[in-house]
C-alpha distance (Angstrom), angle and dihedral (degrees) to the residues before:
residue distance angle dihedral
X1 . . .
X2 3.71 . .
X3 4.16 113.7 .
X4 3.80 99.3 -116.5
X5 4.65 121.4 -52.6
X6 3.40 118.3 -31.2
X7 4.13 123.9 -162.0
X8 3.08 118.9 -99.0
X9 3.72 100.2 -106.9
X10 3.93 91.5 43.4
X11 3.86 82.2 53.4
X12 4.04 91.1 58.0
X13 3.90 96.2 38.1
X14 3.60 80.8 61.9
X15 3.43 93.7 47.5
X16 3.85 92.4 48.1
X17 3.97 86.7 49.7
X18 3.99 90.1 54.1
X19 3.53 95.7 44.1
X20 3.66 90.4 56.3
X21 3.79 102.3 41.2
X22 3.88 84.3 58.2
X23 3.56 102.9 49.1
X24 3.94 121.7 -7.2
X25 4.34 82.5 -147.9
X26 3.61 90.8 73.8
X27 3.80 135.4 101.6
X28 3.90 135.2 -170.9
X29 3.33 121.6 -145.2
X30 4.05 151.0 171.9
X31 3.88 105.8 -98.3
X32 3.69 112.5 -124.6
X33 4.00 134.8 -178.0
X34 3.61 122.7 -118.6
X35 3.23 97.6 -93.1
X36 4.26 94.4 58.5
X37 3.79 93.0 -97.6
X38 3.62 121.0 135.6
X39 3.92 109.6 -104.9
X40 3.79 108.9 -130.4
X41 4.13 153.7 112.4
X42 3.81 113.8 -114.4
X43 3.94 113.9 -53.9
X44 4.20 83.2 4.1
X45 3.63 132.6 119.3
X46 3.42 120.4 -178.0
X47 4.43 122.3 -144.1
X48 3.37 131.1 -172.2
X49 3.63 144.5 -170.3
X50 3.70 124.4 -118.2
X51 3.94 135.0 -151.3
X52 4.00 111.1 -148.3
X53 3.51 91.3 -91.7
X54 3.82 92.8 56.5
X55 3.37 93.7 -107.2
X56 3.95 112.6 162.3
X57 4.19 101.9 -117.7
X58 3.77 96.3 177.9
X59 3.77 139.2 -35.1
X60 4.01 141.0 -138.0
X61 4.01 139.3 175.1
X62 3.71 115.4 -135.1
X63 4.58 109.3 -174.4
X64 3.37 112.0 -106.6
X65 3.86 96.0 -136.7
X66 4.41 118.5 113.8
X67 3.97 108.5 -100.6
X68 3.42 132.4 37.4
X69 3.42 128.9 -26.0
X70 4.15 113.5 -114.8
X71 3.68 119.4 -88.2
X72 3.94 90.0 -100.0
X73 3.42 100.9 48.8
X74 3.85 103.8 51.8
X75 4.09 85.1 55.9
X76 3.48 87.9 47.9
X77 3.71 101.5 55.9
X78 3.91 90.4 38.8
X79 3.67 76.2 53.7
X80 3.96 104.0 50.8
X81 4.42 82.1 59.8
X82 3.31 105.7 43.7
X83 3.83 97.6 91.8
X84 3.99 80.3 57.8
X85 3.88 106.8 41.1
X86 3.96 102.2 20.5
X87 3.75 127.1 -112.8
X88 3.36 122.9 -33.7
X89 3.67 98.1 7.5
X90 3.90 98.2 153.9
C-alpha cells in the first residue's frame, strides 16, 4: 500500500516507471474522448496504460489540483493498477 498521498504528477511518474519496468513496449498516457477532450469528472483526469498495439491495459484518475492528492484518492489510483503491476506497486 502506498506510504501516505502522493501529487498527482509524482503519482504518474510512478506510473510511467511501472509501466516501463514491466514491459519497455508500453506507454502512459492522458485519456481523451474522441473528439480530443480530456476524459474526466470535475478536478479528474483519467490515464491509462497502453500495450504496443494501443490496447487500453487499465485506467485511473489522479485530481488535477497542486499538492497532494487526498488520502482516498492516492489508494485508489494505486488501486485501479494493481491487477496490472501487483500490490503495492507505487
Amino acid at each position: 500500500m502506498v506510504q501516505g498521498p502522493k501529487s498527482s504528477g509524482e503519482a504518474v511518474r510512478l506510473l510511467r516507471k511501472a509501466a516501463r519496468a514491466k514491459d519497455k513496449t508500453w506507454t502512459v498516457s492522458e485519456v481523451t474522448s474522441d473528439r480530443g477532450r480530456k476524459r474526466g469528472k470535475g478536478s479528474h483526469v483519467m490515464w491509462a496504460v497502453y500495450d504496443a498495439a494501443g490496447t487500453e491495459l487499465a485506467r485511473g484518475s489522479v485530481t488535477t489540483h497542486p499538492g497532494d492528492m487526498s488520502w482516498t484518492v492516492t489508494p485508489g489510483f494505486e488501486a485501479d493498477f494493481e491487477d496490472l503491476f501487483g500490490k503495492g506497486w507505487m
